[in-house]
TORTIZA-985265 format. One line per 4 residues: for each residue x, y, z of N, C-alpha, C. Coordinates in pm, 1 decimal. Each point is the difference from the previous one (the first is absolute). Layout:
% residues N
X Y Z X Y Z X Y Z ~ ...
//
This chain:
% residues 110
1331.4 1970.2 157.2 -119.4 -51.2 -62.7 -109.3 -12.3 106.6 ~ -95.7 50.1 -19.1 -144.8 -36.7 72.1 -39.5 -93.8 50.8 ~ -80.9 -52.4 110.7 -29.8 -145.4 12.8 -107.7 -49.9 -62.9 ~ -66.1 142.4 -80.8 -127.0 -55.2 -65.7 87.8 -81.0 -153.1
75.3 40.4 -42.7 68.7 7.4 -126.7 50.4 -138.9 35.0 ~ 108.6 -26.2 89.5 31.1 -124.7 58.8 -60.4 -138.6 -14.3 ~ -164.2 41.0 86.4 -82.1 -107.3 -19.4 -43.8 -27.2 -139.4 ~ -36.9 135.8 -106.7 -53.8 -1.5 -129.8 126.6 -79.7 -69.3
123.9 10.1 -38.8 118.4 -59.2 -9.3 -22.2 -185.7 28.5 ~ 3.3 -3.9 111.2 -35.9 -131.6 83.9 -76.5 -65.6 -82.6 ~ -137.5 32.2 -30.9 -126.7 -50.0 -33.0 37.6 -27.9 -173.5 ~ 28.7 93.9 -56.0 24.8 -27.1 -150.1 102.7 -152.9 3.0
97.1 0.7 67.9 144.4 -44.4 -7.3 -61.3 -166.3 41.1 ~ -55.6 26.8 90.1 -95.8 -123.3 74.0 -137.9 -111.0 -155.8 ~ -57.5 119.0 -39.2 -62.5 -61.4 -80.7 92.1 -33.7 -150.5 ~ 88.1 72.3 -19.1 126.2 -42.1 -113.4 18.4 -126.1 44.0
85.1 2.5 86.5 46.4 -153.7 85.2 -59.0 -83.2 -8.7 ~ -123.5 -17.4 26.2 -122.0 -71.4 -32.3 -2.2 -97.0 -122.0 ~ 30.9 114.8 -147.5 -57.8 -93.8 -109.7 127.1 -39.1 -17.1 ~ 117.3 75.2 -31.5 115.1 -29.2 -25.4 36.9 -152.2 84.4
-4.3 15.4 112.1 65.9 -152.2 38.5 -147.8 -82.8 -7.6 ~ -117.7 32.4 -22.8 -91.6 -137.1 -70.7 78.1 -71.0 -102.6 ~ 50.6 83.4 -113.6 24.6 -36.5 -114.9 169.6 -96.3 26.2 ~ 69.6 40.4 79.9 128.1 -87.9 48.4 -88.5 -134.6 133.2
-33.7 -134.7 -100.4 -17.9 -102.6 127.8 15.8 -48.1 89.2 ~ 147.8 38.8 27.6 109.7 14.7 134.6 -125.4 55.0 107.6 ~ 27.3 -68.4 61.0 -51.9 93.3 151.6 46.6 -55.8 113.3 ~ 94.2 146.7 113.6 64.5 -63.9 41.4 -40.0 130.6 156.0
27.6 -44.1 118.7 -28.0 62.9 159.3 20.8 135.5 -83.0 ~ 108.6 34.9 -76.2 68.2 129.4 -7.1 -141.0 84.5 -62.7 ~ -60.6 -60.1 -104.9 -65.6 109.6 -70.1 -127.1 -0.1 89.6 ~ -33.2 -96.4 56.5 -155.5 14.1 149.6 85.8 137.4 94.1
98.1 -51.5 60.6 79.9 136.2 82.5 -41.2 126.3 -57.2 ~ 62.3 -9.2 -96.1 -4.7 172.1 -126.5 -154.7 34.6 7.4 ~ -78.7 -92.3 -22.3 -173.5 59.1 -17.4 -62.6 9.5 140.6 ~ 93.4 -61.1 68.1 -101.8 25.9 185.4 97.1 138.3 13.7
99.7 27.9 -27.9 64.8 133.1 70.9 -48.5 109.9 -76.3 ~ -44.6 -21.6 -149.2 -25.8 113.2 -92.3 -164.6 34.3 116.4 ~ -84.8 -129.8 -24.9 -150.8 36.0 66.5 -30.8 74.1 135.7 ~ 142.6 -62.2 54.7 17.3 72.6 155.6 4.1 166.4 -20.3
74.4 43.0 -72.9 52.1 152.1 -33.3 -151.9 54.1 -89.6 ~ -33.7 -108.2 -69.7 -153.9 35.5 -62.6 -95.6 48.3 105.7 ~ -46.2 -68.0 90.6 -12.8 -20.7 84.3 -42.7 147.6 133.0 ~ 107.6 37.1 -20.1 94.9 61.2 123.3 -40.4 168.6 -26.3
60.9 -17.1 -167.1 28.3 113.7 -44.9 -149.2 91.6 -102.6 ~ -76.0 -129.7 -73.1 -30.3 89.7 -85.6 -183.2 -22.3 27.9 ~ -48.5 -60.8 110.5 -107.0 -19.6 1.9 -66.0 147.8 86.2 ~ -117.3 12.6 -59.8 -65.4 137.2 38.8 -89.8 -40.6 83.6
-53.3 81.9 101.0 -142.0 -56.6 73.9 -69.3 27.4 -71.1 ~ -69.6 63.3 -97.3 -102.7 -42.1 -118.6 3.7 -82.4 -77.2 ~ 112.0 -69.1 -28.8 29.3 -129.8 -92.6 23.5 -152.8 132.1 ~ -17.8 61.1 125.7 -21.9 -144.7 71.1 -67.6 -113.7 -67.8
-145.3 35.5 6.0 -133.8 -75.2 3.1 63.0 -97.1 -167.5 ~ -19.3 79.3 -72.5 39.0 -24.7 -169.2 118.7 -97.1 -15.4 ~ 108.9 11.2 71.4 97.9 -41.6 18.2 23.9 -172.1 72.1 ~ -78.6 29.1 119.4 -39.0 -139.7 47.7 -49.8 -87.9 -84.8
-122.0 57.7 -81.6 -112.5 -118.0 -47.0 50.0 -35.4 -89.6 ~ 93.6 100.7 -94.9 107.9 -47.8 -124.2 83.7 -99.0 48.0 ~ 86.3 35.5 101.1 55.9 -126.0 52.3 -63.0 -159.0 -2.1 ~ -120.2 78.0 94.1 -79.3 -169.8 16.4 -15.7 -83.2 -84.7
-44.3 69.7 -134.9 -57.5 -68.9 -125.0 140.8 -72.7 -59.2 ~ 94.3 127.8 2.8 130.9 -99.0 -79.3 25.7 -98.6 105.7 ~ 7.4 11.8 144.7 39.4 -148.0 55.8 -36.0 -129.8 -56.5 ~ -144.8 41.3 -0.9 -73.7 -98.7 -20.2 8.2 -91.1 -102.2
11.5 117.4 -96.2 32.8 -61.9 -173.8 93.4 -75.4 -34.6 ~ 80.8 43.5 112.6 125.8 -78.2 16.2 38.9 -146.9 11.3 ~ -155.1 -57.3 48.5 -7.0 -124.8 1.0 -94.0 -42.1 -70.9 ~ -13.5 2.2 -100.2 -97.3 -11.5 -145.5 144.2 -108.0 -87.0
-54.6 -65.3 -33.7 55.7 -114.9 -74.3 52.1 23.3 -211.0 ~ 63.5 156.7 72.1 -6.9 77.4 -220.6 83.1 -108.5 18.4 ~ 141.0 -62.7 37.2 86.8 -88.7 -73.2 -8.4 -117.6 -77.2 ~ -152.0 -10.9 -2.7 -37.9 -113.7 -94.9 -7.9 50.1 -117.3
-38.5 105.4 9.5 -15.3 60.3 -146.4 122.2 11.2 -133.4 ~ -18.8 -53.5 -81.7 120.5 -45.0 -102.2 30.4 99.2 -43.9 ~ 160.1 -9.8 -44.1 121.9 126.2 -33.4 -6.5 129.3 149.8 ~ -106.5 80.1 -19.1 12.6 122.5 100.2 -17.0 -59.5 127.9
-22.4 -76.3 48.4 -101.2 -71.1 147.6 144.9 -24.4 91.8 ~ 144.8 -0.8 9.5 82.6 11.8 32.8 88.8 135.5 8.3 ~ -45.4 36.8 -75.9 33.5 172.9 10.6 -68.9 56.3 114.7 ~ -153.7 20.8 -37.5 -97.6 51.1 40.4 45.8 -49.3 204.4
-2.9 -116.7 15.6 -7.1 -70.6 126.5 142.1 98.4 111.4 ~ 96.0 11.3 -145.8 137.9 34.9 96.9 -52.9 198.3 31.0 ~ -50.8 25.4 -130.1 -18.2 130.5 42.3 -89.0 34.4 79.9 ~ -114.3 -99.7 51.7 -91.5 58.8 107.8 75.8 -30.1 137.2
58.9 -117.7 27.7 88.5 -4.8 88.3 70.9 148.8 41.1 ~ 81.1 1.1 -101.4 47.2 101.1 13.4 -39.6 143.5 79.3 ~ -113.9 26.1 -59.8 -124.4 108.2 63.6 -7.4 -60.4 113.9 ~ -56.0 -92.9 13.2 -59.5 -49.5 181.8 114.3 56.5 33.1
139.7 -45.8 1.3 96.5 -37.0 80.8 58.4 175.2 47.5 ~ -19.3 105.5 -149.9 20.5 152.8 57.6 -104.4 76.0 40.7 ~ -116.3 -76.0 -41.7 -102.1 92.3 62.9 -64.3 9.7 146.7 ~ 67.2 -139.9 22.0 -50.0 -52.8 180.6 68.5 30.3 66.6
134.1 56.3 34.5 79.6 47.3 106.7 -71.4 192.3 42.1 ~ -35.2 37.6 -146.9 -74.8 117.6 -3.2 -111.4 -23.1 36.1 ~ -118.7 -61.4 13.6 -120.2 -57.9 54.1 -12.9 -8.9 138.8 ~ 144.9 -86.0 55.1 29.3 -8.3 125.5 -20.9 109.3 108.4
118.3 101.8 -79.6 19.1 122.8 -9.8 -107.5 62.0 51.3 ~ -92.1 85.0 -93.8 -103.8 46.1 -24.2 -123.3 -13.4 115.7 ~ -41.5 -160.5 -19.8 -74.7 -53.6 85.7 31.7 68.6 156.1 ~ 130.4 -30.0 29.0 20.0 -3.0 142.4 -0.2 147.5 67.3
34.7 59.9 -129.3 -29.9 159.7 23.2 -140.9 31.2 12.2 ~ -60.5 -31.2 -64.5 -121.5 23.6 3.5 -74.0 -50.0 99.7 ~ -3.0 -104.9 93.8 -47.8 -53.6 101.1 82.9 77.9 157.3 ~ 122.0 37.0 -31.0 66.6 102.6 98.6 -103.3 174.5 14.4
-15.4 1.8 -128.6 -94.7 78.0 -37.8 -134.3 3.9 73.0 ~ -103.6 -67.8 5.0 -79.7 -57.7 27.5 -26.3 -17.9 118.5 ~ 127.3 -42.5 110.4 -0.1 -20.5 89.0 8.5 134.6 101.5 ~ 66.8 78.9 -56.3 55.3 156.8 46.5 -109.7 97.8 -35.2
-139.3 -37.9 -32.3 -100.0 112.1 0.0 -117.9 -70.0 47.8 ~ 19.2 -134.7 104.9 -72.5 -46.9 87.5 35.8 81.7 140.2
//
């Protein structure tokens, strides 16, 4: 299998993971582990240097959102809270990722 296919694999499996364990309230080290190792391979594998720039600022915004107060919001506002978690938690090891490449980058055509 490809490593582009790999990462594309990764990324679907990563955002599945996502809603699926929103909807189970359990949350436990194991399923944070599973979404930092999926984002790492996200990360690693499937980010393009034309999708850097795009990629970061998407990140940024979901971080951010991340600390927005939906869990007040009645019936969905507990859903909503576990599934953005969720996102922060696979999309930031890939961010990490990305970022640091890109500043290695950066640094190597000074």
């Amino acid at each position: 299998m490809k490593l582009s296919r790999i990462g594309a694999v990764a990324f679907l499996t990563g955002l599945l993971f996502c809603i699926i364990l929103a909807l189970i309230p359990i949350h436990t080290i194991t399923v944070t582990i599973i979404l930092l190792v999926l984002g790492l391979i996200v990360g690693f594998l499937n980010i393009k240097d034309k999708d850097t720039n795009q990629f970061l600022l998407a990140s940024i915004v979901l971080i951010a959102t991340s600390a927005t107060p939906v869990g007040d919001l009645p019936v969905i506002g507990a859903f909503l809270q576990r599934t953005i978690f969720n996102f922060a938690s696979f999309v930031g090891p890939a961010a990490l990722v990305v970022s640091i490449y890109v500043i290695i980058k950066i640094a190597n055509f000074k």
